[in-house]
C-alpha positions, -999 to +999 in steps of 0.1 A: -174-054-429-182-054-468-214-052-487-201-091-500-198-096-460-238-097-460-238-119-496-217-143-480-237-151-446-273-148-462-261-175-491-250-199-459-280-193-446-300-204-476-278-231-485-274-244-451-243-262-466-205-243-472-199-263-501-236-250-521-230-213-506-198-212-524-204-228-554-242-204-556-217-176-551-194-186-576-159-189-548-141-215-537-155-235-503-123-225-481-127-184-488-161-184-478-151-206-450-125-180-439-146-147-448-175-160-423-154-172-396-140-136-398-169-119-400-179-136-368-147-124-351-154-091-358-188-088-339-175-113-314-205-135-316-211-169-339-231-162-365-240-198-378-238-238-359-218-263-379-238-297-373-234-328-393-268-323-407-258-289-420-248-251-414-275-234-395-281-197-379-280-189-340-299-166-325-273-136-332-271-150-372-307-148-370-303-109-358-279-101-382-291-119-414-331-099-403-307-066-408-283-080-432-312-081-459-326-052-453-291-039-455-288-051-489-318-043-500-315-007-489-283-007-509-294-017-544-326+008-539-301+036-533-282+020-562-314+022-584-324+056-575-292+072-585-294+053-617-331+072-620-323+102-611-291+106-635-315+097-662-337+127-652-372+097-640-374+113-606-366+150-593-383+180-598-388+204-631-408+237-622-423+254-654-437+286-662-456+293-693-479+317-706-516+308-712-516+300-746-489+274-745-512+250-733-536+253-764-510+237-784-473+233-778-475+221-742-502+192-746-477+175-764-444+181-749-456+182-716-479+154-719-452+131-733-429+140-704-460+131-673-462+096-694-429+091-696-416+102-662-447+097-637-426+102-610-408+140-614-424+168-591-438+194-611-443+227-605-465+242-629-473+280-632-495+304-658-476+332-658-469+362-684-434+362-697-419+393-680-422+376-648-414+340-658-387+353-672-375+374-638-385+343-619-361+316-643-332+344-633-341+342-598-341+310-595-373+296-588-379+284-619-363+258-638-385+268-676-395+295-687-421+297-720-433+329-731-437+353-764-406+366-774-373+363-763-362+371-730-346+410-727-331+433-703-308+425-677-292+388-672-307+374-706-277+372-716-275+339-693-302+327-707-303+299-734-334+308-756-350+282-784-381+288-805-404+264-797-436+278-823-448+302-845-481+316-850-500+343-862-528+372-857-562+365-853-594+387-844-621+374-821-651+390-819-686+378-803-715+364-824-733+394-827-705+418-837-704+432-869-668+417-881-687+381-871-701+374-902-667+386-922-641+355-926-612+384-922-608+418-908-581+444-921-559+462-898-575+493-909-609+483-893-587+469-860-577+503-857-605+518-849-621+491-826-617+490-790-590+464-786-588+434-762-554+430-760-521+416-736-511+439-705-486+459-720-461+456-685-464+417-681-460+412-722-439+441-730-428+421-768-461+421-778-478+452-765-448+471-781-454+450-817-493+456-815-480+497-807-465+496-838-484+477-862-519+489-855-507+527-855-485+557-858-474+565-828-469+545-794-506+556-781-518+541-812-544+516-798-558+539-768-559+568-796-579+545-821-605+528-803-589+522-766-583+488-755-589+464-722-562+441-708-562+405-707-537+379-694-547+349-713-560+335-743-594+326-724-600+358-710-599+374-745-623+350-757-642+354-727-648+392-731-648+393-768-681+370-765-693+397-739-690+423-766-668+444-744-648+444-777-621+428-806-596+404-791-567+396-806-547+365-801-529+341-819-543+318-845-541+287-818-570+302-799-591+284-825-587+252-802-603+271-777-633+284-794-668+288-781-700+288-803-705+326-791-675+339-805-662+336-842-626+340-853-617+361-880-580+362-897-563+393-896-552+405-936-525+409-947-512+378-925-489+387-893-469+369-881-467+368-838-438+373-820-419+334-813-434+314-787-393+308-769-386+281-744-360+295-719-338+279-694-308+291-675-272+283-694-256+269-661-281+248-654-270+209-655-302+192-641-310+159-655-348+168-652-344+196-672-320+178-699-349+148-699-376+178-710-353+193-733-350+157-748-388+151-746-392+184-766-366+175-792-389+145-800-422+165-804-411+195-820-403+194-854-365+220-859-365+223-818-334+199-818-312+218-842-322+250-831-310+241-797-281+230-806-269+257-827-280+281-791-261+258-770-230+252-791-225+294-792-221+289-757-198+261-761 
C-alpha cells in the first residue's frame, strides 16, 4: 500500500463516480479502476459498492477512508516540518551572553530572530565569558557572546567573529566629585577605588584594565582597591551607591539612571571586542538561521565571518 493508495480511494469517495475520480486525479478511468480493486484485495474487505446511481463506501471504506485522511494528513505535516526545520523555523538555539550584550547588540539580532522564527526553543543565559565559553566547548551551549576572544584549551575549535566595538567609560554617582566633569583621565582612575569585572570570570578584561590603569599586575588593588561586579547594571547600581568609579563600556549609557552620570575616559580606549562564538563542527540549521539573522543586522559581521569560516575551509 502506497501513499497514492489513500489519494485514490478518498478521490472515489468524493467523487462517488470512477470516471470524475480519475479525471480529478489526472489518470485514466481503467488504472484507478484496477488500483482500488487491488487495494481491496489486499485488506480482503470491499472498500466501496458499485450501484447504478454511483460509487459509494461500505462500512470498512468508511473505516479506512476516517484513517486514510488522517494518514495523509499526518504525512504532509511531517513533510512540512522537515521543510521547517531544514530552514532553521523550529528547533532549539541556546545562547550565552554577557550582560552588556543586551544593552545594544542583542536587542537587534536577537529580536529580529524571536519575530522571525516564533517557534525555536530558546535557551537564554547571562553569563561571563570564561564560562560561556567552557560551556559552548562542553556542549551545552550552542552561542557563546562575550568580551574577547575565546583562549586556552579547545579554542582552537572555536569559530570566533567580532560582533562590536566599544570603548571606556567612567560612572560615578551624582554626588561624586568626577560628576560634574564631562571626562576623567586615567591618572585620576588610578587612584579611585575601582568598580570593575571579576577578574576569574572576565580574565581579557581584568588583565587589560591590569595593564592600562598601572605598572604592575596589582595595579588597581595598589591604587585605590576595587569591588567586583558581573554586569553592566551592578556597576551602575553601586557606582550610584558611592561605593566607588565603575567602569564599563560606553553602551551603558542606554542604561543610565538619573543618580549616576557617565564620564568618558581621556585619552579614548578602546574595549576589548565584543566576539560571537560558536563551535566549528556544528551544522545546526538553528544556528546557521542566527548566524544569517546577524549577518543582516550587523554591519561587517557577514565578511568577517566568512573570512573565519573560509580559514577553516
Amino acid at each position: 500500500m502506497e501513499s497514492r493508495h489513500l489519494r485514490y480511494a478518498l478521490a472515489l469517495a468524493e467523487h462517488q463516480h470512477f470516471g470524475r475520480a480519475a479525471a480529478a486525479l489526472g489518470i485514466a478511468q481503467p488504472p484507478l479502476s484496477q488500483q482500488i480493486a487491488a487495494l481491496e484485495r489486499e485488506l480482503g474487505a470491499r472498500l466501496f459498492d458499485r450501484t447504478a446511481r454511483g460509487v459509494f463506501p461500505t462500512a470498512a471504506g468508511e473505516a479506512f477512508l476516517a484513517r486514510a485522511r488522517r494518514a495523509l494528513a499526518e504525512m504532509s505535516a511531517a513533510v512540512s516540518d522537515a521543510g521547517r526545520a531544514a530552514r532553521g523555523e523550529t528547533g532549539r538555539l541556546r545562547l550565552g551572553f554577557i550582560g552588556s550584550a543586551l544593552l545594544e547588540l542583542l536587542p537587534s539580532v536577537l529580536g529580529g530572530f524571536v519575530r522571525d522564527r516564533p517557534e525555536v526553543r530558546l535557551g537564554l543565559q547571562e553569563m561571563s565569558t570564561r564560562r560561556s565559553t567552557a560551556a559552548l566547548l562542553a556542549g551545552e551551549l550552542d552561542i557563546a557572546i562575550g568580551r574577547g576572544a575565546p583562549r586556552g584549551a579547545g579554542a582552537e575549535e572555536l569559530v570566533s567573529v567580532t560582533v562590536g566595538r566599544d570603548h571606556l567609560v567612567a560612572v560615578v554617582g551624582a554626588a561624586h566629585p568626577f560628576a560634574g566633569q564631562r571626562g576623567v583621565s586615567l591618572e585620576q582612575l588610578r587612584g579611585q577605588h575601582l568598580i570593575i569585572a571579576p577578574a576569574d570570570e572576565e580574565p581579557v578584561v581584568a588583565a587589560w584594565l591590569t595593564t592600562l590603569l598601572g605598572e604592575g599586575s596589582e595595579a588597581p588593588a595598589r591604587a585605590g582597591g576595587f569591588t567586583e561586579a558581573r554586569d553592566v547594571h551592578t556597576i551602575i547600581g553601586l557606582a550610584s551607591c558611592g561605593v566607588g568609579v565603575g567602569l564599563g563600556p560606553a553602551c551603558l549609557r542606554v542604561a543610565a539612571r538619573p543618580d549616576i552620570r557617565v564620564c568618558e575616559v581621556s585619552p579614548r580606549v578602546e574595549l576589548p571586542e565584543l566576539v560571537m562564538s560558536f563551535r566549528a563542527q556544528d551544522r545546526s540549521p538553528v544556528l546557521a538561521a542566527f548566524l544569517d539573522t546577524t549577518r543582516e543586522r550587523c554591519p561587517g559581521v557577514s565578511e568577517r565571518l566568512e573570512r573565519s569560516l573560509g580559514a577553516r575551509r
